[in-house]
FIKOLZA-1660 file (N, C-alpha, C; in steps of 0.1 Angstrom, whole numbers, plus 5000, padded with zeros to 4 digits):
% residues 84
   i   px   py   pz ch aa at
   1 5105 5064 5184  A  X  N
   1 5094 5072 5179  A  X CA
   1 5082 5063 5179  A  X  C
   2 5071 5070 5185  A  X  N
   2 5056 5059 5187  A  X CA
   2 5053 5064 5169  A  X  C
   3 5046 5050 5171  A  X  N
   3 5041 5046 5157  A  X CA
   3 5026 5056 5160  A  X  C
   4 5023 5060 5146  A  X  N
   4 5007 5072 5146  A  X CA
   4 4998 5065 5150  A  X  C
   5 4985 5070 5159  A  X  N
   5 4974 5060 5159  A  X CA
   5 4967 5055 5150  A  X  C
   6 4968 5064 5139  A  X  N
   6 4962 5057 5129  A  X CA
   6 4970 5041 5121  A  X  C
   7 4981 5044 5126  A  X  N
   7 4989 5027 5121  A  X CA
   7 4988 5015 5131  A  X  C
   8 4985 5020 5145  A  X  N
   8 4982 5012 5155  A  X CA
   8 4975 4997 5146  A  X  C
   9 4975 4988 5153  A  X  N
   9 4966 4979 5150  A  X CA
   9 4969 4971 5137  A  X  C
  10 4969 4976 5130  A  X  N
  10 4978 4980 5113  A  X CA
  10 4989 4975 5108  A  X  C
  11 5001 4974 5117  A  X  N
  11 5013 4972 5111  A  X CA
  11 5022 4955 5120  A  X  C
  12 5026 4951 5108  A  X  N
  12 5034 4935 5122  A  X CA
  12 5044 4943 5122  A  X  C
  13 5054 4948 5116  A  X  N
  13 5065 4958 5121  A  X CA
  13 5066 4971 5114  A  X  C
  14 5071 4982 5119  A  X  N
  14 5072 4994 5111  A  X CA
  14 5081 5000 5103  A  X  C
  15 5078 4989 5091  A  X  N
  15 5084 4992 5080  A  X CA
  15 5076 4996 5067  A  X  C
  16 5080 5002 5058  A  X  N
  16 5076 5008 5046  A  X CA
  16 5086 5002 5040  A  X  C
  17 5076 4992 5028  A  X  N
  17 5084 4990 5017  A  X CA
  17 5088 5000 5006  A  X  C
  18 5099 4998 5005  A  X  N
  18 5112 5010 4992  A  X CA
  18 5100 5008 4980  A  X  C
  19 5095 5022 4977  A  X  N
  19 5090 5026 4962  A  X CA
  19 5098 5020 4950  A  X  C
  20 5097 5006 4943  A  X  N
  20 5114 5009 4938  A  X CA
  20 5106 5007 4919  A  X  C
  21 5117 5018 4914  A  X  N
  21 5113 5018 4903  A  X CA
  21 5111 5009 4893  A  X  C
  22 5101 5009 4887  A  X  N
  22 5099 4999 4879  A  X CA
  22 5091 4982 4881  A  X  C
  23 5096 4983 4896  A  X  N
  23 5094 4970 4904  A  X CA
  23 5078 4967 4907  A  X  C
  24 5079 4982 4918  A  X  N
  24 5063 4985 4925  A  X CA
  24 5056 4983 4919  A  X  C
  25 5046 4973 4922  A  X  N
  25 5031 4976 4909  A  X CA
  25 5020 4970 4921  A  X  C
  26 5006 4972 4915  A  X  N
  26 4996 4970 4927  A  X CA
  26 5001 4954 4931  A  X  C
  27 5002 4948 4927  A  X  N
  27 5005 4933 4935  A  X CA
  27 5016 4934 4944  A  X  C
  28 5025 4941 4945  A  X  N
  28 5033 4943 4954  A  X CA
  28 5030 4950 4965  A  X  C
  29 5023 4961 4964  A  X  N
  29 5016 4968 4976  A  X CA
  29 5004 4959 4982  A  X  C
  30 4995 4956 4974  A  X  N
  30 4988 4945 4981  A  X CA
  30 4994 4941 4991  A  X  C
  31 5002 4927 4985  A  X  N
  31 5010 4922 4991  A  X CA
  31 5016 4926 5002  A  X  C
  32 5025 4935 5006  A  X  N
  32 5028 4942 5014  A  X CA
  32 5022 4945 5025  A  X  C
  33 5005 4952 5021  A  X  N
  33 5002 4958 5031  A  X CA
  33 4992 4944 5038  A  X  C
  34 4987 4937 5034  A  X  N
  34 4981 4925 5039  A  X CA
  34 4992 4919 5049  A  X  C
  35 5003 4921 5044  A  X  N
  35 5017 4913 5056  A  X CA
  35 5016 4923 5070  A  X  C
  36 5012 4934 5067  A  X  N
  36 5018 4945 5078  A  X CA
  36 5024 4954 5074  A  X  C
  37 5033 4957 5062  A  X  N
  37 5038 4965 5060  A  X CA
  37 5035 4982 5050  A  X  C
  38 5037 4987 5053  A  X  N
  38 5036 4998 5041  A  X CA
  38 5039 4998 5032  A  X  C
  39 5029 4994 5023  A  X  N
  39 5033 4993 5007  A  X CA
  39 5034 5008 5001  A  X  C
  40 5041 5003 4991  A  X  N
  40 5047 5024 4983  A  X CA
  40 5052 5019 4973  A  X  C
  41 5047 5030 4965  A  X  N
  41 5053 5026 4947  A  X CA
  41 5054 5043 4940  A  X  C
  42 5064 5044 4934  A  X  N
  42 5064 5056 4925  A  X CA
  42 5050 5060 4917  A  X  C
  43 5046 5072 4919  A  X  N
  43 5035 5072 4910  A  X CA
  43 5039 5069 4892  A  X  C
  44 5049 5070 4888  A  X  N
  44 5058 5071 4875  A  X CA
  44 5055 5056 4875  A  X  C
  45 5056 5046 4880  A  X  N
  45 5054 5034 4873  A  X CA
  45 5041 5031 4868  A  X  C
  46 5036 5041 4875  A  X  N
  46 5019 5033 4867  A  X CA
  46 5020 5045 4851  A  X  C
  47 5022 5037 4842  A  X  N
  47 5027 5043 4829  A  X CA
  47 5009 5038 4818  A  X  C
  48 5004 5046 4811  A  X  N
  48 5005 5060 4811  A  X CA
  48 4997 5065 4821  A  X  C
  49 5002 5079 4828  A  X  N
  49 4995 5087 4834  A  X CA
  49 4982 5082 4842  A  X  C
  50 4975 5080 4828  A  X  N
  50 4957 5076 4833  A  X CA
  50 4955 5063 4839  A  X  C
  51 4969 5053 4840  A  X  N
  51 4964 5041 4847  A  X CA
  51 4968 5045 4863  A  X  C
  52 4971 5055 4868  A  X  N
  52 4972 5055 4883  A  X CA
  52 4962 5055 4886  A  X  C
  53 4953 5060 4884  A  X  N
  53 4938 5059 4889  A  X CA
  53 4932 5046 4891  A  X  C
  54 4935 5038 4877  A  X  N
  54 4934 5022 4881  A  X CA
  54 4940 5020 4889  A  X  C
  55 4953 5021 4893  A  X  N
  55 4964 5016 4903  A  X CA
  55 4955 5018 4919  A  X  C
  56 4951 5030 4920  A  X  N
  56 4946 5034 4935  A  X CA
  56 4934 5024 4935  A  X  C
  57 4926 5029 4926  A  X  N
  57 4910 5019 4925  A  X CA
  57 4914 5008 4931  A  X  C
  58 4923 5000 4922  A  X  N
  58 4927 4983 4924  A  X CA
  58 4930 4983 4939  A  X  C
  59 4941 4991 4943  A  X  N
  59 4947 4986 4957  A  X CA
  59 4940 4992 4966  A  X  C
  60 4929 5000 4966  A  X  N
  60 4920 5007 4974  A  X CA
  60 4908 4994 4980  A  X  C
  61 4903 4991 4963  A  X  N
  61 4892 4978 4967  A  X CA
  61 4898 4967 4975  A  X  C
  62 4907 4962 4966  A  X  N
  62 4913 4947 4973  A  X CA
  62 4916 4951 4991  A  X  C
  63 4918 4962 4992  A  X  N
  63 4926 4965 5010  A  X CA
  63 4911 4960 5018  A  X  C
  64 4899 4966 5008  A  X  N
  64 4891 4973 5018  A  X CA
  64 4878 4954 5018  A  X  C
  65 4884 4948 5010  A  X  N
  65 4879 4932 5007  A  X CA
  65 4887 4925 5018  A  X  C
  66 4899 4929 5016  A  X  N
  66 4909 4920 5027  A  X CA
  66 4904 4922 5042  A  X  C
  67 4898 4940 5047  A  X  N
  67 4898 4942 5058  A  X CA
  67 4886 4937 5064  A  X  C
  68 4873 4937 5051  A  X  N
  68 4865 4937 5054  A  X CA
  68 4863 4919 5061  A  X  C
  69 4870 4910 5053  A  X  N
  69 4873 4895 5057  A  X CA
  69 4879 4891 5067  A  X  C
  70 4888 4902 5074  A  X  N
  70 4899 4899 5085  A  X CA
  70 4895 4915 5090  A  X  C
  71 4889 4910 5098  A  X  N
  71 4883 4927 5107  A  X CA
  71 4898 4923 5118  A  X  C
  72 4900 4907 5124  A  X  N
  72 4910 4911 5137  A  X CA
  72 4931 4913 5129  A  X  C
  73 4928 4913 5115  A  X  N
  73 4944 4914 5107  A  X CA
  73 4942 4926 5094  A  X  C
  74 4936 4939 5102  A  X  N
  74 4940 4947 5089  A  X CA
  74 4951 4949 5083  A  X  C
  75 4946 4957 5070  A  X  N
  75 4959 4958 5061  A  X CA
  75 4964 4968 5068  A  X  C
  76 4981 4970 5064  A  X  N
  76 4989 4981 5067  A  X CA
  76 4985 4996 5056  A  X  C
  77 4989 5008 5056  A  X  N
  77 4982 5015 5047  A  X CA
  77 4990 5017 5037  A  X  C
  78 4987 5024 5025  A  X  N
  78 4999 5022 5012  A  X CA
  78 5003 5040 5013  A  X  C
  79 5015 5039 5002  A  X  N
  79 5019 5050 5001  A  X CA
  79 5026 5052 4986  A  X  C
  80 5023 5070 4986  A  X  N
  80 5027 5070 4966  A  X CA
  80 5036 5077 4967  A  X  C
  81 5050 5077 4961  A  X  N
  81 5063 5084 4962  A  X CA
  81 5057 5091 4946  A  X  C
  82 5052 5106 4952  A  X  N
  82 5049 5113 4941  A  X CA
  82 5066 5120 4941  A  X  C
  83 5071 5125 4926  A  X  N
  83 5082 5130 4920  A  X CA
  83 5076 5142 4912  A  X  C
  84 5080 5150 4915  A  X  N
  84 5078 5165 4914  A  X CA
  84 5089 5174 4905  A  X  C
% end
């Protein structure tokens, strides 16, 4: 399967790191996506409710500080395992 154009460029291999409960928190997706990888976390871990918003804010800025520093090593993009 070709990887999307929009991950082109983006990723050292095409992997998405496992949402894993409890675990995920923005330092781990950071993390993640600066390596190459797809960072992903349950939205349920960012406990209460109103700190997901922090959660995106945080990992939204830091991505866009890292890319803006390393235009030739962007970050990979993140992902939110919403539970419904």
């Amino acid at each position: 399967m070709p990887i999307p154009k929009c991950m082109q460029g983006r990723l050292s291999v095409p992997v998405v790191g496992a949402p894993l409960f409890i675990i995920s928190n923005p330092d781990l997706v950071i993390a993640q996506c600066k390596a190459g990888v797809v960072g992903s976390f349950p939205a349920l871990n960012a406990r209460p409710a109103e700190e997901l918003d922090k959660w995106l804010t945080r990992i939204k800025a830091e991505l866009a500080e890292h890319d803006a520093a390393n235009p030739d090593n962007l970050s990979a993009p993140f992902a939110v395992n919403q539970i419904v």
